[in-house]
Backbone bond lengths (Angstrom), bond angles and torsions (degrees), N, CA, C in turn:
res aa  C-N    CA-C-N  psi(-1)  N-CA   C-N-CA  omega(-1)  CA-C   N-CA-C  phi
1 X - - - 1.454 - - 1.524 107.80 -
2 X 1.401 115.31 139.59 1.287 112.53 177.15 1.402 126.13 -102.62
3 X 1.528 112.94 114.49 1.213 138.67 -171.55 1.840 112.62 -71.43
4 X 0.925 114.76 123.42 1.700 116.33 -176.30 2.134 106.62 -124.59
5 X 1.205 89.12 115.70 1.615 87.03 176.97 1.777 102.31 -118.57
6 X 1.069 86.43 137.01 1.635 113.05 168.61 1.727 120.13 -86.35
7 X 1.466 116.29 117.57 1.188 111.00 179.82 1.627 105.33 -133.24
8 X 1.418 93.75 176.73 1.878 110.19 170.97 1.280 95.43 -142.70
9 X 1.545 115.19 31.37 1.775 110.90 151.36 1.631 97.93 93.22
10 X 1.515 119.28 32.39 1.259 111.88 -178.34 1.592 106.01 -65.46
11 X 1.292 98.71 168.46 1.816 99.64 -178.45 1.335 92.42 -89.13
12 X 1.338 145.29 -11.27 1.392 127.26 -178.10 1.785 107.95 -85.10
13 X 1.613 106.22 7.03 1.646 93.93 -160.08 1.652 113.34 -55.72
14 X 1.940 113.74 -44.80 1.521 100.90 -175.81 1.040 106.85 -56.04
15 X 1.320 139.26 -26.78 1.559 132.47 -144.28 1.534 97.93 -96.82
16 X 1.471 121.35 -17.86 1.350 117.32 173.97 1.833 111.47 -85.09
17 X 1.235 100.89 -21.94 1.841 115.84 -159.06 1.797 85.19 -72.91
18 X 1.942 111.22 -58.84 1.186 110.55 -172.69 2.195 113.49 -65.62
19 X 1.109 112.90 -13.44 1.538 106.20 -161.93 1.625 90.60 -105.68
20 X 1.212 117.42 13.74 1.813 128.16 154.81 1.539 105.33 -116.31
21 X 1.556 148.64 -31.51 0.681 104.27 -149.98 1.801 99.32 -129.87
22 X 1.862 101.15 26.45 1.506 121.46 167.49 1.276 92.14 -82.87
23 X 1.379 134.17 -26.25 1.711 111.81 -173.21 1.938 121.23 -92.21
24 X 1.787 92.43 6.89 1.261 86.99 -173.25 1.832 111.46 116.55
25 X 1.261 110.20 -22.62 1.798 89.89 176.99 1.680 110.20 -87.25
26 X 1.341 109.47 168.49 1.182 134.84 173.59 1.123 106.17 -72.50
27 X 1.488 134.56 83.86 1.251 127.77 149.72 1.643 146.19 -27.09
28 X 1.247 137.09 68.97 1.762 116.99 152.75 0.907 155.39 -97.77
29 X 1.376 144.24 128.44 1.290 138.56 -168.05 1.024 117.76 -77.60
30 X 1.359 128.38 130.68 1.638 136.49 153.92 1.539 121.70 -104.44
31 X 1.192 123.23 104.12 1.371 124.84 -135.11 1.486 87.12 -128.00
32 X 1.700 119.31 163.35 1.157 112.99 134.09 1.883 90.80 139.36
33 X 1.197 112.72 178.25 1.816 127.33 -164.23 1.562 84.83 -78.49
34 X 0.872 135.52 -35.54 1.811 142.57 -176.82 1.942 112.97 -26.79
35 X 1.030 106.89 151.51 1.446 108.37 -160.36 1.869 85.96 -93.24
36 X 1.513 119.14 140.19 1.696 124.69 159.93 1.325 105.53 2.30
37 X 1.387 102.66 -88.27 1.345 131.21 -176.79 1.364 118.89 -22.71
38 X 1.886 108.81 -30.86 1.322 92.73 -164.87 1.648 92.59 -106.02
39 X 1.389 112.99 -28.61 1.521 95.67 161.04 1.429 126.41 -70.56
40 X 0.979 130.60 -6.99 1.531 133.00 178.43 1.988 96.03 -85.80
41 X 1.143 105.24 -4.27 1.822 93.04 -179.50 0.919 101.23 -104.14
42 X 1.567 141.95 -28.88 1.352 155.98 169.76 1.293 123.35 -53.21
43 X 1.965 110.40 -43.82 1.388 129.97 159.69 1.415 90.19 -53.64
44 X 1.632 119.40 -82.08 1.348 116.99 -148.98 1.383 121.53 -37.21
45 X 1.123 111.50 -47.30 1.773 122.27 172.56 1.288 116.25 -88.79
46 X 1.509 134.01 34.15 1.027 130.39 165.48 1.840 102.23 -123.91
47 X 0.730 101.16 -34.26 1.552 121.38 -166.68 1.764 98.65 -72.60
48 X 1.338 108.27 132.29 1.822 112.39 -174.68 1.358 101.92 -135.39
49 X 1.134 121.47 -12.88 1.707 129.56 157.75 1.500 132.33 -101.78
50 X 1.426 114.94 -164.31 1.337 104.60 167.51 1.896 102.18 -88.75
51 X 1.349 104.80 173.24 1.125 96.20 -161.89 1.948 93.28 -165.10
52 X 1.359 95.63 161.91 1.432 114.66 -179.22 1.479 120.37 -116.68
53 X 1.757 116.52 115.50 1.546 125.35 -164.90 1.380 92.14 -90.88
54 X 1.532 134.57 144.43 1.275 130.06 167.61 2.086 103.35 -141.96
55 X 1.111 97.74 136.90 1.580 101.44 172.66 1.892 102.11 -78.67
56 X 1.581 105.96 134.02 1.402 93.63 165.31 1.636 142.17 -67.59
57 X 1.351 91.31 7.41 1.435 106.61 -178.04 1.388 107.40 -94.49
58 X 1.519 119.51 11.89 1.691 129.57 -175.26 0.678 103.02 -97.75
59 X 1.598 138.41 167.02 1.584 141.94 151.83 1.560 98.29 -158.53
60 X 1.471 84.99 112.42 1.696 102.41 -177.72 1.069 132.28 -83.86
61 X 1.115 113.16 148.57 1.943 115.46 -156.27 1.922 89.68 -86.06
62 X 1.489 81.37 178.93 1.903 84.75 162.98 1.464 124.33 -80.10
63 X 1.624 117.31 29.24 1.768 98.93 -178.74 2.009 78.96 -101.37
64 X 0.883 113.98 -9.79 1.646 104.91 -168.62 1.859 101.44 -49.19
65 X 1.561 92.69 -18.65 1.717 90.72 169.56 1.630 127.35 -62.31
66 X 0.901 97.31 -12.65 1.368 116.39 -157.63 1.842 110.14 -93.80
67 X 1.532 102.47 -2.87 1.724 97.49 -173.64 1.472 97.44 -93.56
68 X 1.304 115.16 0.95 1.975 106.23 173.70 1.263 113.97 -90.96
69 X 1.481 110.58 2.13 1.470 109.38 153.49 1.546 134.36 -140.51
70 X 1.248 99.95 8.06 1.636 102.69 169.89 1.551 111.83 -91.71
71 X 1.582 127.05 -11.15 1.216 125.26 174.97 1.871 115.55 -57.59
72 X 1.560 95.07 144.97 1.897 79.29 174.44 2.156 96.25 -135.12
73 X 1.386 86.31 -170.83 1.767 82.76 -149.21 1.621 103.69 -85.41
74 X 1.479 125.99 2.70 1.225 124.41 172.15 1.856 102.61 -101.85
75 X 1.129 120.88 -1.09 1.180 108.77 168.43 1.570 125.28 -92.61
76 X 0.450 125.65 149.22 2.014 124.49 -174.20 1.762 92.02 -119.45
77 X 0.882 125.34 -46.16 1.377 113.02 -147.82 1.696 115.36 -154.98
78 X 1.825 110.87 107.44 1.430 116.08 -150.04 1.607 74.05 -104.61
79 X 1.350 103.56 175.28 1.330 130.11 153.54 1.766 117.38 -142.70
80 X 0.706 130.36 155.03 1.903 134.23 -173.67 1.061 111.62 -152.58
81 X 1.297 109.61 149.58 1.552 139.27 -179.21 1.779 107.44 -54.54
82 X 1.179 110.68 137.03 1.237 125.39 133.95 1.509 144.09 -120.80
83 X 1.202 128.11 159.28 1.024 119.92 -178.60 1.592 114.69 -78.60
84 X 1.304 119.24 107.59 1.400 117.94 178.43 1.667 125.35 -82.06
85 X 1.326 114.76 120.39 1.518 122.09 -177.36 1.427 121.37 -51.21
86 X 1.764 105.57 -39.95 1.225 99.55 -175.56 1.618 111.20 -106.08
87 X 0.941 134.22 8.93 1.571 141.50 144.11 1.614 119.70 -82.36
88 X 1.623 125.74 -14.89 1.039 124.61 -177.59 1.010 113.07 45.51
89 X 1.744 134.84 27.58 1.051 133.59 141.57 1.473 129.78 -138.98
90 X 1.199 146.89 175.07 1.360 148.50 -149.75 1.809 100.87 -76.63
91 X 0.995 141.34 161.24 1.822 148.67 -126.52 1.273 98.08 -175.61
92 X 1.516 118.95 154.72 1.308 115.80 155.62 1.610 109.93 -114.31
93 X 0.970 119.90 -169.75 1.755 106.22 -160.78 1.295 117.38 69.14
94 X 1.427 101.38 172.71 1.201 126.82 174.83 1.786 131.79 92.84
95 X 1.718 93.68 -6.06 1.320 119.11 161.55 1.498 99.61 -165.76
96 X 1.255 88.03 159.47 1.585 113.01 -174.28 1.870 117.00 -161.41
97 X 0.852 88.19 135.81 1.724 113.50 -172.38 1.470 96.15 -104.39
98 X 1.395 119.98 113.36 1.501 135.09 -165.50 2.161 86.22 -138.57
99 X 1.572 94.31 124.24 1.543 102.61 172.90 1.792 103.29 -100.07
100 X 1.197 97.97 158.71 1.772 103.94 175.90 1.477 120.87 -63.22
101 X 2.035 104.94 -1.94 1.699 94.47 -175.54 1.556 96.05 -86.89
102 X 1.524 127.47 2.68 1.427 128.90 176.00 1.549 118.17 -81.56
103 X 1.300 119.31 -23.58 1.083 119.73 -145.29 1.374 97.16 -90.65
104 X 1.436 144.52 -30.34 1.690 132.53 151.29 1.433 101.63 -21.41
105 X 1.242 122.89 -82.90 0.981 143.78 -156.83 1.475 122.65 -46.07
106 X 1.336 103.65 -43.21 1.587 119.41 -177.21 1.823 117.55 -85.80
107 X 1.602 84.48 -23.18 2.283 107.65 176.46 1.450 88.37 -64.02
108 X 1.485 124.13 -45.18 1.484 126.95 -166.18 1.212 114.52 -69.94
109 X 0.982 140.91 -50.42 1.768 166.00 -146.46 1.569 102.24 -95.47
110 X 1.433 120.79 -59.31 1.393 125.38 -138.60 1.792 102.61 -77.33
111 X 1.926 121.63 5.53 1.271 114.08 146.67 1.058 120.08 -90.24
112 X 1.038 121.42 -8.33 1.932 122.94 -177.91 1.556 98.88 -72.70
113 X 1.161 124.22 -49.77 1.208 125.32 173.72 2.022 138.02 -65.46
114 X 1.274 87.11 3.36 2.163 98.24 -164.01 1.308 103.47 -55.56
115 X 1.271 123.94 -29.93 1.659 118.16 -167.19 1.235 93.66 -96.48
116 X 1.327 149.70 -7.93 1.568 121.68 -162.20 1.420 113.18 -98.22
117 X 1.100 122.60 139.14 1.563 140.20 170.57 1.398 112.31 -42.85
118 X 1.801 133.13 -18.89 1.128 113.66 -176.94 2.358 84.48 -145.94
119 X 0.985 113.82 69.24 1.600 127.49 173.94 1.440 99.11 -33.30
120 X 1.721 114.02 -66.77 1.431 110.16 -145.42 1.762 91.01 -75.51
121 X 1.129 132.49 -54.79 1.914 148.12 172.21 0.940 92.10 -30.70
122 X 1.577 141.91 0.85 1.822 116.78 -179.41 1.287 88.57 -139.85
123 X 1.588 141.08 -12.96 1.398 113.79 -177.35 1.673 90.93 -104.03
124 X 1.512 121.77 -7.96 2.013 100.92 145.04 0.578 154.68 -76.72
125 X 1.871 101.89 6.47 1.522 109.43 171.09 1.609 112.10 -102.65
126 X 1.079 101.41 6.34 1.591 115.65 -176.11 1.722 106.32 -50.73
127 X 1.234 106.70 126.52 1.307 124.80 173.02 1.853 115.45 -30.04
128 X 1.332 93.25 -56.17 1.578 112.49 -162.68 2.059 92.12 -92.33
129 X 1.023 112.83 9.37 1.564 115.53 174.48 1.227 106.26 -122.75
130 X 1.274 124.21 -73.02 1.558 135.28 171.24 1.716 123.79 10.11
131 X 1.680 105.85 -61.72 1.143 122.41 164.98 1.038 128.30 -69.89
132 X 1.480 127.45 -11.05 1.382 124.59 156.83 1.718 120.01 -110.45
133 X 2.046 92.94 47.60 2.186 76.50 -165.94 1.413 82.32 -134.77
134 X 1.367 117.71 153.91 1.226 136.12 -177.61 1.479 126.60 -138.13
135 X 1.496 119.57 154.35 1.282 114.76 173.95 1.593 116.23 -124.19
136 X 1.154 127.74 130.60 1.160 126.62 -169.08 1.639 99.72 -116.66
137 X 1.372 76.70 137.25 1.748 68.75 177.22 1.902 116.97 -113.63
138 X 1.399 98.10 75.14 1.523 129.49 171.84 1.830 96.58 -97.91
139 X 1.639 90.09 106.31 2.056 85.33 143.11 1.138 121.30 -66.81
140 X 1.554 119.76 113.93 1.537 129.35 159.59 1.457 121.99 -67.98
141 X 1.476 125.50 -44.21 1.240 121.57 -173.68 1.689 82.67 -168.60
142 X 1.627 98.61 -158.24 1.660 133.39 -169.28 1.292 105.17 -101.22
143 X 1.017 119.68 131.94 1.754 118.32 150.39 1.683 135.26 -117.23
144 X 1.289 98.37 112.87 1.949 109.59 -177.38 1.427 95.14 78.67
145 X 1.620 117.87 63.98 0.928 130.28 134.27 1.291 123.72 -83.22
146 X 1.490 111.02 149.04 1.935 93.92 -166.37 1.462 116.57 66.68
147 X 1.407 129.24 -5.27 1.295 101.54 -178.25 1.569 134.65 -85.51
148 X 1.318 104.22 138.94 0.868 101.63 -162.40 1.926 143.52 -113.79
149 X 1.505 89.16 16.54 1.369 121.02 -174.36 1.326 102.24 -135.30
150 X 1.551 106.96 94.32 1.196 122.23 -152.00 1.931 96.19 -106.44
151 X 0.918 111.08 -28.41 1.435 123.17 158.13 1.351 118.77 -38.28
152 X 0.990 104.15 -82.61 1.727 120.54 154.74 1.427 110.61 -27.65
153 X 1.215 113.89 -56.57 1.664 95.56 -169.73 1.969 116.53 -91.07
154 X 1.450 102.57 3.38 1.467 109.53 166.34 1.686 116.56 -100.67
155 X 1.737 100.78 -11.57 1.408 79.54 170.84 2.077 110.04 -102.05
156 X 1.812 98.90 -4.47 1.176 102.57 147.41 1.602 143.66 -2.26
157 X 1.619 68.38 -83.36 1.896 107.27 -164.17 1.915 96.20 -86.96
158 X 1.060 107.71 -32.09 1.633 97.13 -179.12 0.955 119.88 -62.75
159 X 1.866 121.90 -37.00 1.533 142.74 -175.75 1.508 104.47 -73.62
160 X 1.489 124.49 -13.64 1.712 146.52 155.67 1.178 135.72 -89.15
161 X 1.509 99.56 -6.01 1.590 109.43 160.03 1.706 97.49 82.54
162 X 1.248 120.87 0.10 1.664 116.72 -168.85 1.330 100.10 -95.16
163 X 1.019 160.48 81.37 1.154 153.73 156.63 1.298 128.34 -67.92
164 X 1.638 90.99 -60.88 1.406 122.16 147.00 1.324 122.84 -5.07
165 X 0.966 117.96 -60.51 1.407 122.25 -143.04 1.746 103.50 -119.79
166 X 1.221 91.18 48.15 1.580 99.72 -172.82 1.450 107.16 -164.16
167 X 1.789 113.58 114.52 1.575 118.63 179.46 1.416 103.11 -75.16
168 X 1.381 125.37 99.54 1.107 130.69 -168.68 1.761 107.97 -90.52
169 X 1.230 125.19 9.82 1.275 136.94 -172.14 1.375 106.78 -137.42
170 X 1.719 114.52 2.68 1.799 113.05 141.67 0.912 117.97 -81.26
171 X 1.665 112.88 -41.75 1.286 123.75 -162.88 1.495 110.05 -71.33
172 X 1.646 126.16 -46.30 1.476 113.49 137.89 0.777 123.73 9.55
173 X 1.649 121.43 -107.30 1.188 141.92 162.88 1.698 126.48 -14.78
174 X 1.249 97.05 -75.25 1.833 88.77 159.77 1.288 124.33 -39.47
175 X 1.493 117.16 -51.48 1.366 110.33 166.64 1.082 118.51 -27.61
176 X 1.796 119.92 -66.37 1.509 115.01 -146.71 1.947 92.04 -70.18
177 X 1.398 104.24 -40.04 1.707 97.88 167.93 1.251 138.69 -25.95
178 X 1.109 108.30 -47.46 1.971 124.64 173.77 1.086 105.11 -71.58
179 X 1.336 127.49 -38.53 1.382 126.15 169.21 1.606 111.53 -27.30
């Protein structure tokens, strides 16, 4: 299955490319200063199967083995938990299992969406998607482990209104840890 990760040059990218593509998927990168949106249109029209979305800030455990058989034929499009670093607790996002009966659908959609701050979060709520999208709640891997542009991910979450929801004085701390 071919695996597609989206980056902005995180330092975890080999370590995400290799912890997808020791279990067997086809690794590609979609890289670059480019907004989601515009790599998620690039996926969309490149992609002719089902296929696996991963943030490069992921690194997936070994159940990621496990999406070539928990998928079923009315679903098009899973999403799963990760464990998030800087919430210190489990997330949804950060991978997603998208089947080829989605991909009409998403070729159609994915300009309506170019300006928005969260692209993929609005074409799953899509009417004509919705009914075929699911959440499982399988940990796949880690998220913002290693990270290390912590700037970035608080002015992130501020431009998301999440602030909240983030111990920003562990994550500190971890910092000086990685050090």
């Amino acid at each position: 299955m071919r695996a597609y990760i989206t980056t902005t040059r995180e330092p975890t990218l080999d370590l995400a490319k290799w912890s997808l593509s020791r279990w067997g998927f086809d690794v590609q990168v979609v890289q670059g200063d480019d907004r989601l949106s515009d790599k998620l249109d690039i996926i969309y029209h490149d992609a002719t199967g089902d296929f696996v979305r991963m943030d490069a800030d992921v690194i997936a455990s070994s159940n990621i083995q496990m999406l070539l058989l928990m998928g079923s034929s009315d679903v098009w499009w899973e999403q799963y938990l990760t464990f998030d670093m800087y919430k210190l607790d489990t997330t949804h996002g950060g991978i997603q299992v998208i089947k080829k009966e989605a991909l009409p659908v998403l070729r159609k959609h994915i300009r309506d969406f170019m300006h928005d701050e969260r692209p993929e979060t609005r074409m799953y709520r899509l009417d004509e998607l919705n009914p075929h999208c699911a959440t499982r709640e399988v940990i796949l891997g880690v998220h913002g482990w290693g990270g290390q542009d912590i700037q970035q991910v608080h002015t992130t979450k501020s431009e998301r209104l999440q602030l909240d929801r983030y111990d920003w004085e562990m994550i500190e701390r971890m910092q000086e840890f990685y050090k």
